[in-house]
Structure formats: structure tokens, C-alpha cells
PyMOL Python script that loads the backbone (N, CA, C, O; Angstrom):
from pymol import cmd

cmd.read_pdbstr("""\
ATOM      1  N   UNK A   1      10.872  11.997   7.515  1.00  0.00           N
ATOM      2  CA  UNK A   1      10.588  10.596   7.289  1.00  0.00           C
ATOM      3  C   UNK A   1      10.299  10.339   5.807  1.00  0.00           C
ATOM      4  O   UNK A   1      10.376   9.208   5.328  1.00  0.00           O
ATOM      5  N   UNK A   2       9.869  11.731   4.892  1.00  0.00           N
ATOM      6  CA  UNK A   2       9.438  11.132   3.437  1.00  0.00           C
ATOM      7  C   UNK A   2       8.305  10.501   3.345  1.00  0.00           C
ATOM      8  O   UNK A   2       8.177   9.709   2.412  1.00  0.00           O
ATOM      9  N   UNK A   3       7.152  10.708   4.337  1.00  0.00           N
ATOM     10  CA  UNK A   3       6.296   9.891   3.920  1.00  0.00           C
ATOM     11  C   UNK A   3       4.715  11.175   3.605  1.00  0.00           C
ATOM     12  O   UNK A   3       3.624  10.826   3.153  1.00  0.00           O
ATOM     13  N   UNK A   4       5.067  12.447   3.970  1.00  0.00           N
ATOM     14  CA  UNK A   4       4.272  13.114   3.545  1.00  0.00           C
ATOM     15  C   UNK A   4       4.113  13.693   1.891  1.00  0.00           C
ATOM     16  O   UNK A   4       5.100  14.361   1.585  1.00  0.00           O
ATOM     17  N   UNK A   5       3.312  13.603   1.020  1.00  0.00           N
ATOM     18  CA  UNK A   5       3.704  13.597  -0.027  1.00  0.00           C
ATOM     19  C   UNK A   5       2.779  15.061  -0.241  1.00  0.00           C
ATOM     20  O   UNK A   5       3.003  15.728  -1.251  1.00  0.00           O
ATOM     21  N   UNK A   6       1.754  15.513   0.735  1.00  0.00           N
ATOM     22  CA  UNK A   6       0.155  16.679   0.001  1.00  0.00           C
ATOM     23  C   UNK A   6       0.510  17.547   1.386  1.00  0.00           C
ATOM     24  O   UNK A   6       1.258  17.216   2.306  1.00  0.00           O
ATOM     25  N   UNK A   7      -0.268  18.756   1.228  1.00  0.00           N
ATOM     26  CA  UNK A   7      -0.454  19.062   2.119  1.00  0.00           C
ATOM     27  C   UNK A   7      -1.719  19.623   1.944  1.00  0.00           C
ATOM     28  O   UNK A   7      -1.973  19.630   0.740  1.00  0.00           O
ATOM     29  N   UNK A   8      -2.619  20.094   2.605  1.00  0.00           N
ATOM     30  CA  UNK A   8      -3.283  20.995   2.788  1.00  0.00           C
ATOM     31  C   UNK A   8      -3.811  22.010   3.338  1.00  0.00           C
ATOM     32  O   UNK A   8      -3.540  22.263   4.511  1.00  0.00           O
ATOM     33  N   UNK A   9      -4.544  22.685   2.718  1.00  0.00           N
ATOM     34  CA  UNK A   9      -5.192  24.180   3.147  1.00  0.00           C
ATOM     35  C   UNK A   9      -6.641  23.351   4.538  1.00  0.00           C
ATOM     36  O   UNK A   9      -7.248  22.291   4.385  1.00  0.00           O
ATOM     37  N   UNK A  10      -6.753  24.317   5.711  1.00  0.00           N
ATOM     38  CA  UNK A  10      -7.414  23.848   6.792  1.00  0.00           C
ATOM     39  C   UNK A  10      -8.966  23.444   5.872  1.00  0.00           C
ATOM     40  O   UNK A  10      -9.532  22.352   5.909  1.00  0.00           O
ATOM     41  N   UNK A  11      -9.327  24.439   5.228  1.00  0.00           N
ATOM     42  CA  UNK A  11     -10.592  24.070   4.597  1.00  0.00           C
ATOM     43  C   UNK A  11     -10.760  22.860   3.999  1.00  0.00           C
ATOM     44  O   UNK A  11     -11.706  22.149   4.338  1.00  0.00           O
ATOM     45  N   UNK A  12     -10.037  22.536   3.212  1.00  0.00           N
ATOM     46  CA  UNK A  12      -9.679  21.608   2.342  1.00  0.00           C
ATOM     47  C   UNK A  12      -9.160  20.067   2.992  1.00  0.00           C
ATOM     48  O   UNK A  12      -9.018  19.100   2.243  1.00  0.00           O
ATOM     49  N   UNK A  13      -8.966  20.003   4.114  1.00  0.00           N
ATOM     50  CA  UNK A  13      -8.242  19.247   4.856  1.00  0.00           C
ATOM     51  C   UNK A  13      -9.321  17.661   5.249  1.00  0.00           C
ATOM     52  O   UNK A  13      -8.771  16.582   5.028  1.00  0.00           O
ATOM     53  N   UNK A  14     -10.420  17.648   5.667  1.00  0.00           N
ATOM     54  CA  UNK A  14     -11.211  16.367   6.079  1.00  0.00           C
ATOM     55  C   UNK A  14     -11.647  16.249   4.053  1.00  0.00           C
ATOM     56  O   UNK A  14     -11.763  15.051   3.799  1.00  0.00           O
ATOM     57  N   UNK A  15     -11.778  16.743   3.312  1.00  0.00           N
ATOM     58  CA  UNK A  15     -11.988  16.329   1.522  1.00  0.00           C
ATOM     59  C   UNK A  15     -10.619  15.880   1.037  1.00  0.00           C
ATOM     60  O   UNK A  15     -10.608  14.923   0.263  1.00  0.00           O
ATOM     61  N   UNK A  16      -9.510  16.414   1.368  1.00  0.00           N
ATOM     62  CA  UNK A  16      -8.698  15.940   0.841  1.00  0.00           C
ATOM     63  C   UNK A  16      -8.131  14.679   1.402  1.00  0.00           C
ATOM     64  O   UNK A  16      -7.793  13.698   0.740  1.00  0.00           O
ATOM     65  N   UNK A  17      -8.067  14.811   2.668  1.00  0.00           N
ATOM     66  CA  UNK A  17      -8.003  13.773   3.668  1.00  0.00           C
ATOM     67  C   UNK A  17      -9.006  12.183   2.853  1.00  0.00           C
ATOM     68  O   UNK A  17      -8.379  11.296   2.274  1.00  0.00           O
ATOM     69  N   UNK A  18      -9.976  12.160   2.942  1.00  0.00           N
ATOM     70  CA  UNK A  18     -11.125  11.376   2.376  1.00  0.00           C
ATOM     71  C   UNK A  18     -10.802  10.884   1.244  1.00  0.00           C
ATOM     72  O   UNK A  18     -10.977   9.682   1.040  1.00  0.00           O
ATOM     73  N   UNK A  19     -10.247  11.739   0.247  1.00  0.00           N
ATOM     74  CA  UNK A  19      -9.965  10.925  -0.871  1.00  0.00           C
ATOM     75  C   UNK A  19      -8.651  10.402  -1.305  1.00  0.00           C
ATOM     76  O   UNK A  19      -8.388   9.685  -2.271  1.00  0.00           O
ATOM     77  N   UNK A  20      -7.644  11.056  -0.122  1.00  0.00           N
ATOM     78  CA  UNK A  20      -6.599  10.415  -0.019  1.00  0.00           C
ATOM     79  C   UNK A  20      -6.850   8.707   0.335  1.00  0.00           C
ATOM     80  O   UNK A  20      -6.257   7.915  -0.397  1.00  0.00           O
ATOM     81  N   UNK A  21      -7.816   8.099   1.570  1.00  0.00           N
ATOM     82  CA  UNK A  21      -8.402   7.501   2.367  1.00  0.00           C
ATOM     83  C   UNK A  21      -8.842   6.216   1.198  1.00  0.00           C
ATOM     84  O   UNK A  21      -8.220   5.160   1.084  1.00  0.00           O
ATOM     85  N   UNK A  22      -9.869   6.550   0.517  1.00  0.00           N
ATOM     86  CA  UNK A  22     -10.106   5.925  -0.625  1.00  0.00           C
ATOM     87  C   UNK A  22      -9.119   5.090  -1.713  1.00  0.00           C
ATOM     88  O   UNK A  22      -9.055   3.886  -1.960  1.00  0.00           O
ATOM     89  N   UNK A  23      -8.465   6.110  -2.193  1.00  0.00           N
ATOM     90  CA  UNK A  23      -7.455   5.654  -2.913  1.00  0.00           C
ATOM     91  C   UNK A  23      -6.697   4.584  -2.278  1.00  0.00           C
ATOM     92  O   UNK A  23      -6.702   3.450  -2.756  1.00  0.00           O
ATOM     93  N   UNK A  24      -5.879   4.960  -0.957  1.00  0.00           N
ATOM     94  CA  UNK A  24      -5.401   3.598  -0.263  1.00  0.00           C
ATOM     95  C   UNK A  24      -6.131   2.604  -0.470  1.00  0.00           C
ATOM     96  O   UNK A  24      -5.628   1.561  -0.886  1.00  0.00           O
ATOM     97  N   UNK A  25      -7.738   2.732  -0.176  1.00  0.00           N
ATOM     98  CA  UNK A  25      -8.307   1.618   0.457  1.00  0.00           C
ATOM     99  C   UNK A  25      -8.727   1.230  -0.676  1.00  0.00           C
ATOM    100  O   UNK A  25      -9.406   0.226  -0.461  1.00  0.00           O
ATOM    101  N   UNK A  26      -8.699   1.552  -2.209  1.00  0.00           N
ATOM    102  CA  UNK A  26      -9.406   0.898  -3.344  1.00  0.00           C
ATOM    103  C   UNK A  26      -7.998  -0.026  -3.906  1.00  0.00           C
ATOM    104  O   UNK A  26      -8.113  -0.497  -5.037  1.00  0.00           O
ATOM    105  N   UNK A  27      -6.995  -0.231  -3.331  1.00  0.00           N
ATOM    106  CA  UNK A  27      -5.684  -1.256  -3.379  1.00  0.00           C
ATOM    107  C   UNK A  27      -5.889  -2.331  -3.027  1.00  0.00           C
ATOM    108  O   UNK A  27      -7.097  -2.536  -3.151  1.00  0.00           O
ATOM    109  N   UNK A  28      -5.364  -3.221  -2.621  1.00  0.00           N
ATOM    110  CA  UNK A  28      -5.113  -4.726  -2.226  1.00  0.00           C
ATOM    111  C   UNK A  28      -5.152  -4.540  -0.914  1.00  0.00           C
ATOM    112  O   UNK A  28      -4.445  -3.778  -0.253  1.00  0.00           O
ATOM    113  N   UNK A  29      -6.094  -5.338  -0.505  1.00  0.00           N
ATOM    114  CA  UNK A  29      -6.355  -5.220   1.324  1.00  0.00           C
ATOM    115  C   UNK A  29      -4.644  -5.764   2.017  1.00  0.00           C
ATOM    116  O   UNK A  29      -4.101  -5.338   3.037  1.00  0.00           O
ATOM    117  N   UNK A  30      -4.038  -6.996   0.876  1.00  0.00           N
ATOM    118  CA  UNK A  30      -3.044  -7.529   1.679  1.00  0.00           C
ATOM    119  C   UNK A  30      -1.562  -6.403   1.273  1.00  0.00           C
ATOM    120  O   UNK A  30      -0.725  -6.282   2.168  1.00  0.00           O
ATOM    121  N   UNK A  31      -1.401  -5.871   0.335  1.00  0.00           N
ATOM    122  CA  UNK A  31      -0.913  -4.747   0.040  1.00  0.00           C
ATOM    123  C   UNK A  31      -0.314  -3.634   1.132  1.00  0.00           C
ATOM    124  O   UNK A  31       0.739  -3.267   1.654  1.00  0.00           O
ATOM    125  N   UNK A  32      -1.792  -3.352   1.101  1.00  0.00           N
ATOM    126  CA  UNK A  32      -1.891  -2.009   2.232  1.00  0.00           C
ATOM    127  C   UNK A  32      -0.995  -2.461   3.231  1.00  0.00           C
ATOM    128  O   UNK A  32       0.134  -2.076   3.536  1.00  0.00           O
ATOM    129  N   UNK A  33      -2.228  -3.974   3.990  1.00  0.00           N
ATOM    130  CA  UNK A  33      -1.038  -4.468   5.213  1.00  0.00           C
ATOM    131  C   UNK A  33      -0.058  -4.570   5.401  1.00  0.00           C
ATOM    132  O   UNK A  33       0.330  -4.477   6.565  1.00  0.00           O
ATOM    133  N   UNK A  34       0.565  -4.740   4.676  1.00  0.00           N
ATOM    134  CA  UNK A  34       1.750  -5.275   4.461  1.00  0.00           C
ATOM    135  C   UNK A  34       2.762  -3.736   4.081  1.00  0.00           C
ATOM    136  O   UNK A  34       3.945  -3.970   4.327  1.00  0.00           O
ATOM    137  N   UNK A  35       2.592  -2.641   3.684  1.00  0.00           N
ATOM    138  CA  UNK A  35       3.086  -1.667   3.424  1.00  0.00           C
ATOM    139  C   UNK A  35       2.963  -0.819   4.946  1.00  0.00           C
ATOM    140  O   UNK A  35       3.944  -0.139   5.248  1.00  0.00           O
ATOM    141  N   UNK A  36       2.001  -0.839   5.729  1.00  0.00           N
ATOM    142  CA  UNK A  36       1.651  -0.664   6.874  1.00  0.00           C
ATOM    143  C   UNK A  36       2.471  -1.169   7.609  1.00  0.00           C
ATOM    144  O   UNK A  36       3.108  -0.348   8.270  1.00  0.00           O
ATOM    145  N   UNK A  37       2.821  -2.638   7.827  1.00  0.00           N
ATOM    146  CA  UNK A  37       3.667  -3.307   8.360  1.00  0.00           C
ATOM    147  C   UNK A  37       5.361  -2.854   7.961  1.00  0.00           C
ATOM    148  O   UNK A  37       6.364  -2.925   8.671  1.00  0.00           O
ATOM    149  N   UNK A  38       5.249  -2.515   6.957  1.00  0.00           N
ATOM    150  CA  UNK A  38       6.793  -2.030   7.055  1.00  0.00           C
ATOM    151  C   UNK A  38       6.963  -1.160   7.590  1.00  0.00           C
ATOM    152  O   UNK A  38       7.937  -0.888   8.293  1.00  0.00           O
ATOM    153  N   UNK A  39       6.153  -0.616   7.390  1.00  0.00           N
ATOM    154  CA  UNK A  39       6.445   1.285   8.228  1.00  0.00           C
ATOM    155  C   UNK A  39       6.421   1.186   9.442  1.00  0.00           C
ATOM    156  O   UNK A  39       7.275   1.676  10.182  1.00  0.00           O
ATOM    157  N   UNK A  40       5.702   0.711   9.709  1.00  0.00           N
ATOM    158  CA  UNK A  40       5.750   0.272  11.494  1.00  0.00           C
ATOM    159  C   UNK A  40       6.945  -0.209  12.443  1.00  0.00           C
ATOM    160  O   UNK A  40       7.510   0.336  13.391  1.00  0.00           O
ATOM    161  N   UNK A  41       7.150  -1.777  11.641  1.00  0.00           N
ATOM    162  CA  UNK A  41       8.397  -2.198  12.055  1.00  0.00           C
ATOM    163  C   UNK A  41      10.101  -1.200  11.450  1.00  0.00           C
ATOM    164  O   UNK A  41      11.168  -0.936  12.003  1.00  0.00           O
ATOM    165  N   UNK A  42       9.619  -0.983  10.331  1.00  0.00           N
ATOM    166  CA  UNK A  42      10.910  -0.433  10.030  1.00  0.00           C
ATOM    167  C   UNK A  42      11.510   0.833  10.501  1.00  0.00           C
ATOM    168  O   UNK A  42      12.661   1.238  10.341  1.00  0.00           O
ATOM    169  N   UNK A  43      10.088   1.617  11.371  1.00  0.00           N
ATOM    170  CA  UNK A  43      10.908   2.687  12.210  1.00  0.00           C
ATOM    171  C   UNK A  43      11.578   2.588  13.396  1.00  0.00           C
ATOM    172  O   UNK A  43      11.934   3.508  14.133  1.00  0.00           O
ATOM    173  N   UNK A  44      11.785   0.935  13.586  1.00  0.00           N
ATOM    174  CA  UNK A  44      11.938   0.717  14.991  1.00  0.00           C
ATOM    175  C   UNK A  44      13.240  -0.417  14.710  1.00  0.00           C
ATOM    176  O   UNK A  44      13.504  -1.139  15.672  1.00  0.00           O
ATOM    177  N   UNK A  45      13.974  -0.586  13.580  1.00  0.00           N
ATOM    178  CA  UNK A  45      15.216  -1.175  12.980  1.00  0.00           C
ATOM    179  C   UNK A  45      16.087  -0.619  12.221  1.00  0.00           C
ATOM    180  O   UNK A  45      16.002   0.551  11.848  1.00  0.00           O
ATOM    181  N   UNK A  46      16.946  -1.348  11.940  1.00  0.00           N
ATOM    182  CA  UNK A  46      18.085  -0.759  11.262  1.00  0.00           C
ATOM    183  C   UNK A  46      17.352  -0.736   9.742  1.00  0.00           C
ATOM    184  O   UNK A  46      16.344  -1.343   9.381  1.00  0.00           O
ATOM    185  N   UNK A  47      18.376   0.347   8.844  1.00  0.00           N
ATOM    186  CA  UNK A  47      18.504   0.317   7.089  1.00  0.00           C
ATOM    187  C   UNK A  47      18.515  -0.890   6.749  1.00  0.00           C
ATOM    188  O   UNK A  47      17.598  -1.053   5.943  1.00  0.00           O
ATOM    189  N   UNK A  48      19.207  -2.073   6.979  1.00  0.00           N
ATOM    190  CA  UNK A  48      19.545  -3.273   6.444  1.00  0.00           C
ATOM    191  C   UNK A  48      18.371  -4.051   6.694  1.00  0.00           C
ATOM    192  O   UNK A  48      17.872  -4.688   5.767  1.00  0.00           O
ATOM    193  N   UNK A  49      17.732  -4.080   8.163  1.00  0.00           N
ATOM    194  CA  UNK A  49      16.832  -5.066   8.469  1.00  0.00           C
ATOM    195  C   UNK A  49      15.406  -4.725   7.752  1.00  0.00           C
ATOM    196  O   UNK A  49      14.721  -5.676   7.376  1.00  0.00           O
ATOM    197  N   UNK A  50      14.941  -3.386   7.554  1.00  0.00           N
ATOM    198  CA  UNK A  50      13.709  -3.115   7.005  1.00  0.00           C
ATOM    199  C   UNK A  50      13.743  -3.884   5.597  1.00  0.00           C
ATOM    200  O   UNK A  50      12.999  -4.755   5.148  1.00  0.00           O
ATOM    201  N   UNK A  51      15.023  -3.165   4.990  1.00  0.00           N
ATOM    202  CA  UNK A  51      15.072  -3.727   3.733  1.00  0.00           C
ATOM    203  C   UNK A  51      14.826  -5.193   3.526  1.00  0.00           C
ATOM    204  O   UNK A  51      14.080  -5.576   2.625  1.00  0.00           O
ATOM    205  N   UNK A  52      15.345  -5.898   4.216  1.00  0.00           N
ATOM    206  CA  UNK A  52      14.898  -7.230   4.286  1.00  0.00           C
ATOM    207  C   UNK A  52      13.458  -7.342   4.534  1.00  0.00           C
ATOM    208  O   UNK A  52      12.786  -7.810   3.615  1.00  0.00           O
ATOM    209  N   UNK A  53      12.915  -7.020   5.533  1.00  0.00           N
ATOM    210  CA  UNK A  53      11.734  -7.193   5.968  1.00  0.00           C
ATOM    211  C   UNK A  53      10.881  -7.036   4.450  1.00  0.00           C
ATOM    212  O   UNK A  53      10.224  -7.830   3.777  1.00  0.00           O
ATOM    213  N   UNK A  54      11.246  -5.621   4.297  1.00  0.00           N
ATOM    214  CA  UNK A  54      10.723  -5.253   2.496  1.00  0.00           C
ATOM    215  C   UNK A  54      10.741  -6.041   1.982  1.00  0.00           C
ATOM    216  O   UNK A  54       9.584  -6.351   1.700  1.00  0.00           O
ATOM    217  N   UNK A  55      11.613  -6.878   1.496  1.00  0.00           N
ATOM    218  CA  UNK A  55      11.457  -7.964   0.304  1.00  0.00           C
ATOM    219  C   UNK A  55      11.282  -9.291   0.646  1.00  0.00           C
ATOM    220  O   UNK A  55      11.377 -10.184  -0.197  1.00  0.00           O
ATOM    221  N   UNK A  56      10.977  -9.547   2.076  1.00  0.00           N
ATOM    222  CA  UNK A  56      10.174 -10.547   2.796  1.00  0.00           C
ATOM    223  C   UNK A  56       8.728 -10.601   2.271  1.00  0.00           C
ATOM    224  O   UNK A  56       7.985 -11.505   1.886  1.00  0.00           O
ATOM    225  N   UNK A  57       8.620  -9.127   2.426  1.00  0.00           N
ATOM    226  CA  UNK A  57       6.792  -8.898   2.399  1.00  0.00           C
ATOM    227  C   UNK A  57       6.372  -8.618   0.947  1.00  0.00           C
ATOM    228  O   UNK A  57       5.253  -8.607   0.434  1.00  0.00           O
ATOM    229  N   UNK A  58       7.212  -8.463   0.593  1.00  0.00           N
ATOM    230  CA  UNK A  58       6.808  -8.149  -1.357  1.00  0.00           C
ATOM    231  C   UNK A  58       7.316  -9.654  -1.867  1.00  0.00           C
ATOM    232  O   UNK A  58       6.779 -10.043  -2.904  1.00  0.00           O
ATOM    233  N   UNK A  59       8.036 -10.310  -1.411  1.00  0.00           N
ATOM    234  CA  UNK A  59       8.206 -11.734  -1.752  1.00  0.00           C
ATOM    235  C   UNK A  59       6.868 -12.912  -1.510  1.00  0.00           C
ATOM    236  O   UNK A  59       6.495 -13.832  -2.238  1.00  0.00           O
ATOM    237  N   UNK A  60       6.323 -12.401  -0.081  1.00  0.00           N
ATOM    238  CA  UNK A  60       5.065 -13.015   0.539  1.00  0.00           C
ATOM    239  C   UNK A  60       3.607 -12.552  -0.853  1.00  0.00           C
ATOM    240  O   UNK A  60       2.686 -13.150  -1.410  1.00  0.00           O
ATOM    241  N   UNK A  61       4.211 -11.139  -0.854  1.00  0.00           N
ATOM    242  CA  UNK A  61       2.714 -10.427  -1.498  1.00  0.00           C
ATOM    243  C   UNK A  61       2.535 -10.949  -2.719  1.00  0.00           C
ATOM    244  O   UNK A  61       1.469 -11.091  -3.318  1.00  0.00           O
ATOM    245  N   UNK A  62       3.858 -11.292  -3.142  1.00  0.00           N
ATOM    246  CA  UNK A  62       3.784 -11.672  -5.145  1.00  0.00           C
ATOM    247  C   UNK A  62       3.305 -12.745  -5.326  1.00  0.00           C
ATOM    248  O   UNK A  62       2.834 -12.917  -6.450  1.00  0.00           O
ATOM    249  N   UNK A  63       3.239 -13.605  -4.590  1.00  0.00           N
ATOM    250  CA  UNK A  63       2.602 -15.368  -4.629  1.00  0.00           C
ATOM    251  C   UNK A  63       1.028 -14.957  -4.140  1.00  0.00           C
ATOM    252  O   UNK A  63       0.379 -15.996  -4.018  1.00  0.00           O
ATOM    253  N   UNK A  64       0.172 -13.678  -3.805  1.00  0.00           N
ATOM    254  CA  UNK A  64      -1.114 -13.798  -3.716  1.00  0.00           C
ATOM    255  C   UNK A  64      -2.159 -13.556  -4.928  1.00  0.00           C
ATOM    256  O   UNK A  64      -1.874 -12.938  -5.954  1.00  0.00           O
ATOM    257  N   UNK A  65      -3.067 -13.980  -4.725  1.00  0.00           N
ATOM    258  CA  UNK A  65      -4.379 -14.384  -5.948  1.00  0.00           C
ATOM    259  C   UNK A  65      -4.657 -12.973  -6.020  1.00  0.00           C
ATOM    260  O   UNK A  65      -5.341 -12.618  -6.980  1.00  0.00           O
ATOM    261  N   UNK A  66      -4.124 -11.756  -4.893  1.00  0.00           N
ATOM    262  CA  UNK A  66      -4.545 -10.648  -5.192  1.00  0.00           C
ATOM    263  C   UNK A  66      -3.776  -9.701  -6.528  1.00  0.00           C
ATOM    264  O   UNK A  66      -4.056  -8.812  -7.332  1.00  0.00           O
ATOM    265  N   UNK A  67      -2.817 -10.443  -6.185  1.00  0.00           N
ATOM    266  CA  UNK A  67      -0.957  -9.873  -6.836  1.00  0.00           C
ATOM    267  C   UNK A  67      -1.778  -9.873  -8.550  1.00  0.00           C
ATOM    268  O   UNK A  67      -1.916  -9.087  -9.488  1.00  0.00           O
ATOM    269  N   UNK A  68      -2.167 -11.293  -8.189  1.00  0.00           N
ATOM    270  CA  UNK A  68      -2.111 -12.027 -10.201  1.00  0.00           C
ATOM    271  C   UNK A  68      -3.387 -11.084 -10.548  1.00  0.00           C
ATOM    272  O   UNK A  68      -3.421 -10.531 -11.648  1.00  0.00           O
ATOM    273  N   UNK A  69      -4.292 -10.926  -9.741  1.00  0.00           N
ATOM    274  CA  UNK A  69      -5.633 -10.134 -10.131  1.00  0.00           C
ATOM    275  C   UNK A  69      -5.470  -8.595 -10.194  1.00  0.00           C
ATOM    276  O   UNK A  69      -6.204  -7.848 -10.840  1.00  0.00           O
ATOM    277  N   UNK A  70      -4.308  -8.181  -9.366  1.00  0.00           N
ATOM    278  CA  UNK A  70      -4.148  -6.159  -9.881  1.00  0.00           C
ATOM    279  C   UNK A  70      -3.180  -6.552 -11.282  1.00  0.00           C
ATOM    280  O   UNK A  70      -3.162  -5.538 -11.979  1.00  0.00           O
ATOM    281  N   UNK A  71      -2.553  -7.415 -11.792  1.00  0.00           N
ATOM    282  CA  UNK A  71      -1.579  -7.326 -12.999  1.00  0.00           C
ATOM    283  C   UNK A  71      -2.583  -7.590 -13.735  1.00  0.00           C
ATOM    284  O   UNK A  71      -2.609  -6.771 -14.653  1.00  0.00           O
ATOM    285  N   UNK A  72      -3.488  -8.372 -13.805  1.00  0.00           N
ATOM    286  CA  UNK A  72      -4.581  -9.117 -14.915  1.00  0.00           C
ATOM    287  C   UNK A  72      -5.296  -7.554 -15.685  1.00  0.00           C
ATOM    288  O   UNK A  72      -5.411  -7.284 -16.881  1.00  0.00           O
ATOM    289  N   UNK A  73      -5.724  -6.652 -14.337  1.00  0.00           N
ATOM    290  CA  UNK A  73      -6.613  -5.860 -14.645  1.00  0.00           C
ATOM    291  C   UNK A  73      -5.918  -4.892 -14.793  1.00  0.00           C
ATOM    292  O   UNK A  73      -6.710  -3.976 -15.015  1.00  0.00           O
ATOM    293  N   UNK A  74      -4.609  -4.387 -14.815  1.00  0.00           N
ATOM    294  CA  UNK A  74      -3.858  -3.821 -15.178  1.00  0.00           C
ATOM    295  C   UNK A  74      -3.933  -3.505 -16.622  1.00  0.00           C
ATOM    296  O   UNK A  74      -4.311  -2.498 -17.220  1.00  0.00           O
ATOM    297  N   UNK A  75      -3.286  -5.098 -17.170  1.00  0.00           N
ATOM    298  CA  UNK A  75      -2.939  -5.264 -18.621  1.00  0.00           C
ATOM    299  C   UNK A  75      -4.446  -4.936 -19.199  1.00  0.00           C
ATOM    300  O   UNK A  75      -4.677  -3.870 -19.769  1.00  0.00           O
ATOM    301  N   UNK A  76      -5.393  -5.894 -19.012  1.00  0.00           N
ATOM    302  CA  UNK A  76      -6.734  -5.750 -19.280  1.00  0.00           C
ATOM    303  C   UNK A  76      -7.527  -4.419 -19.584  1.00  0.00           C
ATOM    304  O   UNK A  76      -8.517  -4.143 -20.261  1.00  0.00           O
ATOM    305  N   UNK A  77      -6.537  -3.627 -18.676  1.00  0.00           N
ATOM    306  CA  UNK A  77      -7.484  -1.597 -18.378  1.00  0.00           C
ATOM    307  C   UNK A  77      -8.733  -1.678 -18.005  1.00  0.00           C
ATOM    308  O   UNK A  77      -9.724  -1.244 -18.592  1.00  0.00           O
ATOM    309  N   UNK A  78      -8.629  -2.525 -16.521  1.00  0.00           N
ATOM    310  CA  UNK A  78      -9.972  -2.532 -15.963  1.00  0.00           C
ATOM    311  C   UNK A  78      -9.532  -2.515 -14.475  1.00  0.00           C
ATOM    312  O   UNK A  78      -8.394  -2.746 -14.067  1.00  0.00           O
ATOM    313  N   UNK A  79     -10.694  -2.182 -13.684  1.00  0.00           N
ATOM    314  CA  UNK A  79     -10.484  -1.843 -12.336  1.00  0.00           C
ATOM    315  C   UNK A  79     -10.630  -3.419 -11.189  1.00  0.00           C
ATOM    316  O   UNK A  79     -11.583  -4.189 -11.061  1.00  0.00           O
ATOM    317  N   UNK A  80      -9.312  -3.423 -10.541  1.00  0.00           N
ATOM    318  CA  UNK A  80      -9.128  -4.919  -9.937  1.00  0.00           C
ATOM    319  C   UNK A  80      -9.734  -5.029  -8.893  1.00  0.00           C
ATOM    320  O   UNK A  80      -9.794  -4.188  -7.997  1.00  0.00           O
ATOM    321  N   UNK A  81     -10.474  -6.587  -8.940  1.00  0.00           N
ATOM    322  CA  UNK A  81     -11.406  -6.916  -7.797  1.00  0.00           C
ATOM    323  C   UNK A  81     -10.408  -7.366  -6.662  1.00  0.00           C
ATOM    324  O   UNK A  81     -10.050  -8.527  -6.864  1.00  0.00           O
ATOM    325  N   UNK A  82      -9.846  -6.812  -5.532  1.00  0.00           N
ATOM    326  CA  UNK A  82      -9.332  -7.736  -4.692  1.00  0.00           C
ATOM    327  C   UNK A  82     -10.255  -8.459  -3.493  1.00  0.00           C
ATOM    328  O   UNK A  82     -11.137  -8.020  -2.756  1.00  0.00           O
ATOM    329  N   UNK A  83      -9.785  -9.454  -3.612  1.00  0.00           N
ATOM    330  CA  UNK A  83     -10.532 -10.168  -2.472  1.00  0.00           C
ATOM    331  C   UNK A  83     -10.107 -10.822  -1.277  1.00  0.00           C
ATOM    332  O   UNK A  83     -10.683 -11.625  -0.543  1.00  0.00           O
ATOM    333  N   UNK A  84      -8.480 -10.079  -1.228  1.00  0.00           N
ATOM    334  CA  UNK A  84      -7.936 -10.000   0.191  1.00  0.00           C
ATOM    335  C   UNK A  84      -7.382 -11.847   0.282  1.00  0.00           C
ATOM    336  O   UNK A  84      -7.566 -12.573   1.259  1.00  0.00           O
ATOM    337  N   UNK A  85      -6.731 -12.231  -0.953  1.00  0.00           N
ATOM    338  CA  UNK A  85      -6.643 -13.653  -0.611  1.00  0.00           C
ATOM    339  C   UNK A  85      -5.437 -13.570  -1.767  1.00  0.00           C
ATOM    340  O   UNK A  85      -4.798 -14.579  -2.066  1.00  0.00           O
TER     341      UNK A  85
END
""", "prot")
cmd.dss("prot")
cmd.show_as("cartoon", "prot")
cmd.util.cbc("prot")
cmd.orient("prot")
């Protein structure tokens, strides 16, 4: 599927796990969803239709107050407040 990118050692596995966990979750709440949502639906459609769906949802995501606030703090070199709106 391409979606495993780490692996780990058993020891290492609930720490690495955790800060994998974080990282997602220190993103754009509507982001995530929405990346979530593709994966979901798109294992259950064709190549053509995900892709659409894809640039449905990155078309939806770019018009949010969250979008303009990870580029702001981007350029800025500061860490972005999202507020899921």
C-alpha cells in the first residue's frame, strides 16, 4: 500500500509509536481529516476517482483559516496555531 514509512524494533515500538502519534496530531486537525478520509475512501475506488476525491479535499482544505495560518507560520519560522476552522 506505501503507507508504511518506520519500522520498529519490539522494544522501541509503543515510544516510537507515540511520537509518531504526536507529530500527526501537532498538524491541522482539518488536514489530518481529510488525509484520513482519502485513505479510507480511496481504498475502496478506482485510481481516477481517489485522485479526484484528492483534489476535492485539498481544494476544500486550501480555502481554510487553518491553510492561511500553517503558511503564515511557515514563512514567519514559528510553530502554527491551528484551530480546526
Amino acid at each position: 500500500m506505501g503507507v508504511v514509512n518506520r519500522l520498529f524494533e519490539p522494544a522501541e515500538l509503543l515510544a516510537g509509536t507515540e511520537a509518531l502519534l504526536k507529530t500527526i496530531l501537532s498538524r491541522g486537525p482539518i488536514a489530518v481529516r481529510y488525509s484520513l478520509e482519502a485513505i479510507a475512501r480511496g481504498l475502496e475506488t478506482s485510481l481516477a476517482d481517489g485522485q479526484r476525491l484528492e483534489a476535492d479535499l485539498f481544494g476544500i482544505l486550501a480555502t481554510t483559516a487553518d491553510t492561511k495560518e500553517g503558511l503564515n507560520a511557515f514563512l514567519e519560522k514559528r510553530a502554527a496555531k491551528f484551530t480546526g476552522k
